[in-house]
Structure formats: structure tokens, C-alpha cells
N, C-alpha and C positions, 0 to 999 in steps of 0.2 A: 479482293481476296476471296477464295472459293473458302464456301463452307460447308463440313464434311458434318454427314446425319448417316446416322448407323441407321439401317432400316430392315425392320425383323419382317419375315413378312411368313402368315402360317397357308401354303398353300390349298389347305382342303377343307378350308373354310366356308362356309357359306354354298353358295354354288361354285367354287372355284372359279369364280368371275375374274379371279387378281391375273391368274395365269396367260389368259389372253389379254390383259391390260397393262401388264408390267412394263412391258418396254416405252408406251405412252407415257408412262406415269414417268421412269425414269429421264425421259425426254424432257417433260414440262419440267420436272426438281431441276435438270441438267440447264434447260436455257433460262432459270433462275438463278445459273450463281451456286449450283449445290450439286456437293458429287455426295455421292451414297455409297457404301458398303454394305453389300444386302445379306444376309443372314436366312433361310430358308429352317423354320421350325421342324424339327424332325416327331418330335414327341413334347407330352405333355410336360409342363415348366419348365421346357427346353428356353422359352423367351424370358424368362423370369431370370435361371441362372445364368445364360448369355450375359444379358443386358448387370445385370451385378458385378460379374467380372469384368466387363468390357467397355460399359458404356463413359466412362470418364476420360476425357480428354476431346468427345463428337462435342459437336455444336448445339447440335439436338438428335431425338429418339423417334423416328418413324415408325408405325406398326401397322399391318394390313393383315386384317382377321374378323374376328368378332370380337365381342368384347370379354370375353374369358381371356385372348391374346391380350386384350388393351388393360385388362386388370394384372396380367401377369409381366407385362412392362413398367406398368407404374409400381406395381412391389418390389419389383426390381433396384428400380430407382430411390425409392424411398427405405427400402433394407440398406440397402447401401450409400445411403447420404449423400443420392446424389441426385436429391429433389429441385436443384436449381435446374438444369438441360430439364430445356420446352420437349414435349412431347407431340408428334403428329399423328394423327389418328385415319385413316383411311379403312373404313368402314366394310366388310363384307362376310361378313354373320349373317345371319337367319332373319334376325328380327333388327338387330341394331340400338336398342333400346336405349343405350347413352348418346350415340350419336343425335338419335331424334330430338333428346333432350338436352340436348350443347348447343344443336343448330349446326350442326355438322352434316353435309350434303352426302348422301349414299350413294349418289354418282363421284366413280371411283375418282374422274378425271378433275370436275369439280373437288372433291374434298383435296386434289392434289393441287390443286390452284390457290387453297384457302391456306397451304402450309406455306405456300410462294411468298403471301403474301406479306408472312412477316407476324400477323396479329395474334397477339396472347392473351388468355384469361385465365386467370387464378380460377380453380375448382379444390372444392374440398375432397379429403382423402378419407374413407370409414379405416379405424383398424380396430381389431379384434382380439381378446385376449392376448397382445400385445404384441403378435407375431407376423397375422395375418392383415391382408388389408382387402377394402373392395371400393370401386370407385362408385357405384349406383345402388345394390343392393345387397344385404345378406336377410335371406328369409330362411321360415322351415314351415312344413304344413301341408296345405292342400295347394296346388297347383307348383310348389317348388321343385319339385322333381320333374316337371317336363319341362327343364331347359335344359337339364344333362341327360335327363335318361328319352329323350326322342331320340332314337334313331338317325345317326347322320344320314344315308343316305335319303331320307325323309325331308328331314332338313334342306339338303340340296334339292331337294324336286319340287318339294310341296309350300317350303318359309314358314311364314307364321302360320300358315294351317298345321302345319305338324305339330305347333306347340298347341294348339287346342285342340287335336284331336287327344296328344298325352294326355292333358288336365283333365278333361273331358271322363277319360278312360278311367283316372286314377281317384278323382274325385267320390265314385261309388266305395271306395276304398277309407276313406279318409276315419282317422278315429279320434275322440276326443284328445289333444294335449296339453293337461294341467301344467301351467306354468303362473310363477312370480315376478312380476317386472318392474321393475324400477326405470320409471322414465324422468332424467333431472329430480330425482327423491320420490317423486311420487308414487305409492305402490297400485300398478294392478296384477291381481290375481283374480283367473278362471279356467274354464276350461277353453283353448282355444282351437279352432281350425286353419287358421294362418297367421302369421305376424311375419310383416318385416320392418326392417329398418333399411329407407333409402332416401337415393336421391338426384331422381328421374322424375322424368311424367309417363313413363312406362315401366311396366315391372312384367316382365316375363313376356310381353307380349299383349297379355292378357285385362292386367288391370292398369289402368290410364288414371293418372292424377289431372285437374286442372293446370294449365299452365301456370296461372298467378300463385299456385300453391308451393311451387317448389324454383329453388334460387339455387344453382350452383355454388357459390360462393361465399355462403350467409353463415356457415358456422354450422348450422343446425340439417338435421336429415327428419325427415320426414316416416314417421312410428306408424303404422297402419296395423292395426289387432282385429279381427274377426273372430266373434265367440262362436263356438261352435253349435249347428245346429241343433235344437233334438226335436223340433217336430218341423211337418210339410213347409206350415207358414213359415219359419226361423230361414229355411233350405233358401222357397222361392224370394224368399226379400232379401237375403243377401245376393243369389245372382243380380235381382233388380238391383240391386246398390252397384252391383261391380258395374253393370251392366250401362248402369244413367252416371255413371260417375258420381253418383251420391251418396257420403256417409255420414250422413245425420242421424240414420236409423241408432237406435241405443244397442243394436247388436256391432256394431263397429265403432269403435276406438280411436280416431285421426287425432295426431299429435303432433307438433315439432319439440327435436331436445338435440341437447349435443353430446351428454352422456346416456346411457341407459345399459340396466343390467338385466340379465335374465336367468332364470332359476327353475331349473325345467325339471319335470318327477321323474325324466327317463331321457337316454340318450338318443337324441333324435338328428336326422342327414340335415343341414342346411344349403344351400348354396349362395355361394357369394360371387356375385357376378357371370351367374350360370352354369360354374364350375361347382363340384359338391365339396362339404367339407364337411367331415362322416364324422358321430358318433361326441355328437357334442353336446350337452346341460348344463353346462354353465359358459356362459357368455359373457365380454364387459366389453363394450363398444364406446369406444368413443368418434369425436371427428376434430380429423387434423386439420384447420381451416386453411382452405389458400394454400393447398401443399403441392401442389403440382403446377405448372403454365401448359396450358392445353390451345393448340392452332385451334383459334374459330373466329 
């Protein structure tokens, strides 16, 4: 029996690679046994609201974008209690940052082969003051804002260069943000220049975790806090930290939890999965273990 996958797909994603590859892609699903019903994203949370009305009754939930698309499919599905349908991922963003860290192939044809093939894995879901969710990251800070505010066009021509040349640009910018955090009870409070909570071995493009350090699966998202700098040495030893994958430095924070709260002195932009989510100081994050089955 044929089995049918609703598959969202946002065409001006990335380099609009999908557009020349769609008919491929729907070929290989097709000589797997899978017919699709494709969906073309017009606007933003166009996949989110789709996919909440729609998605019950598919077999599974295909998505082809970046991962802003892939975060707004699985909220989709998770608003709407309908976190059982596997979800497929077919990668074509800028940077790809969860894909890297699923093991999910960025060749479009491969990752359409890895949906064929039937295999699922539980990943854990972030939600956020109990509305929103994010599958890898929500940060705020320095370098958080250049993964929504580069420039598309940028994006398509230049990929992860564009996201460092934003950070890069915005980073002279940056200003102290006192905040109070609560990770699993524990308080910290300083002044900080970035913090997030994920769970990837990439975040933005930019800063890379160890593989051994981060587990899909585990319950727990991985707390990364950066004090903010105030002199030369403070600046150049946290590049080197980002930079050797090193945070031992006592100006970085690395943590795992499964709760953690934040208590910010001012309303500050976060992004969650790339996407911004404006004008936020108080935060309570938790993780939904095992909420989603993701093709890998």
C-alpha cells in the first residue's frame, strides 16, 4: 500500500537548490512506495500553520528548507498533538546546523534516500515559555542575530560566509546583558555576552560543540553562557575559546540541564532556530525528550 507524506517544501531557501531538484527527489519518494502532496511555503509560519491544520491523517511530514522551515514543522506537529507522524528533513538552508548534527546528508538526493529508507530516531524538542518550541537552539546575545538578520540574498550566494561576516559586523556592537539563570536550580548571575540553550554541535554556523558533547536524544540541551568581555584579554580568549572549541576558560559557562530559567534586566531578541523571537526577559525552557521521530 502507498504511503502518502505531506511535504512542505519553502522554495527560496538556501540557494533555491530544491527548485532544480524536486522533480528527482519526488521520483526516488515515488519509486519508494510514497506519493506526496507538496505544499509550497508562501510566507513566514506558513509551514507551521499548514502542517497544524493538515497534517493528520499523512503517514509522515516531509520538509525542504532550512531549519527555521524544520522548526516550524515540528511546532506544527507538537501544537497540535500530532508528535507521533515521523518527520523528514531534506536540508537546504544556508548553514544546515541540525541537519550536521542528526547526520542528515545535505545532498538533497541523499537525504531523500535516508527518508526511503524507513529509519527513525527520537530527538528531543526545546519549548519555551510553553508556546513556542525549537529543535537545536534558542540564544540571545552576540552573534544571535546574524542568522535572521543576514541578508537572504547573501545567504544564497555567499552560505556560511554571510553568517560571519553578520557576527563579525555586529559583534563591535555588542553590550553587556545582565541576567539571572537558573540551570536545573542552580543560579547563575552576570553580565553576559551570549547564552544559549541547545542541541547541535553547531549553533549559528559559528560556534561548534564537540561531537561526544551533545546527544540528540538524552533529555538534556546543552547551556553555553559567555561573560561578557570588559577588557582586550577577556575579547581575545573567548574568540580563542570559540575558535579551538574550548570552554574551560572560567569566562564560559558549559553545562547540560533539562530545565533552565532566565531572568533578563531588559527585553532582549532571541532566536530560536534562526528565526527571531522579539522582546523577550523572561524565559522557562524546558525539553520534551523523545518528542519528535526524525528520518536519519
Amino acid at each position: 500500500m502507498a504511503k502518502r507524506y505531506l511535504f512542505i517544501v519553502n522554495p527560496v531557501s538556501g540557494r533555491m537548490k530544491i527548485k532544480s531538484a524536486l522533480f528527482d527527489i519526488l521520483a526516488t519518494l515515488s519509486a519508494s512506495g510514497i506519493v506526496c502532496s507538496v505544499v509550497m511555503t508562501e510566507r513566514k509560519r506558513h509551514a507551521r500553520e499548514y502542517v497544524e491544520q493538515n497534517a493528520a491523517g499523512f503517514d509522515a511530514v516531509i520538509c525542504s528548507g532550512g531549519d527555521g522551515t524544520l522548526n516550524e514543522v515540528i511546532s506544527g506537529l507538537v501544537s497540535a498533538g500530532n508528535d507521533k507522524i515521523p518527520v523528514g528533513y531534506i536540508p537546504c538552508g544556508s548553514t544546515n546546523d541540525f541537519a550536521e548534527s542528526a547526520g542528515i546528508p545535505t545532498d538533497v538526493n541523499a537525504a531523500a534516500k535516508v527518508i526511503c529508507s524507513g529509519r527513525v530516531n527520537p530527538i528531543d524538542v526545546g519549548m519555551i515559555n510553553s508556546d513556542r518550541y525549537f529543535t537545536y537552539i534558542a540564544s540571545f546575545g552576540a552573534f544571535t542575530s546574524a542568522s535572521y538578520s543576514a541578508p537572504q540574498h547573501l545567504k544564497n550566494t555567499l552560505g556560511h560566509a554571510a553568517y560571519i561576516i553578520e557576527a563579525l559586523k555586529n559583534f563591535s556592537k555588542i553590550k553587556p546583558i545582565h541576567a539571572r539563570i537558573y540551570v536545573d536550580g542552580k543560579l547563575y548571575e552576570d553580565d553576559y555576552a551570549f547564552c544559549s540553550v541547545s542541541n547541535s554541535t553547531s549553533i549559528g554556523g559559528i560556534i561548534k560543540l564537540k561531537e561526544d558533547a551533545v546527544e540528540n536524544g538524552d533529555g538534556l540541551f546543552e547551556v553555553t553562557l559567555v561573560r561578557f568581555p570588559n577588557t582586550a584579554e577577556d575579547f581575545h580568549a573567548i574568540v580563542r575559546g570559540i575558535s579551538d572549541t574550548n570552554f574551560s576558560d572560567p569566562r564560559f559557562i558549559f553545562v547540560k540541564a533539562s530545565d533552565i530559567i532566565f531572568s533578563i534586566g531588559e527585553k532582549v531578541s532571541w532566536t530560536l532556530d534562526g528565526e527571531c523571537y522579539e522582546n523577550v526577559d523572561h524565559a522557562e525552557i524546558s525539553v520534551l525528550r523523545r518528542k519528535i521521530n526524525i528520518f536519519s
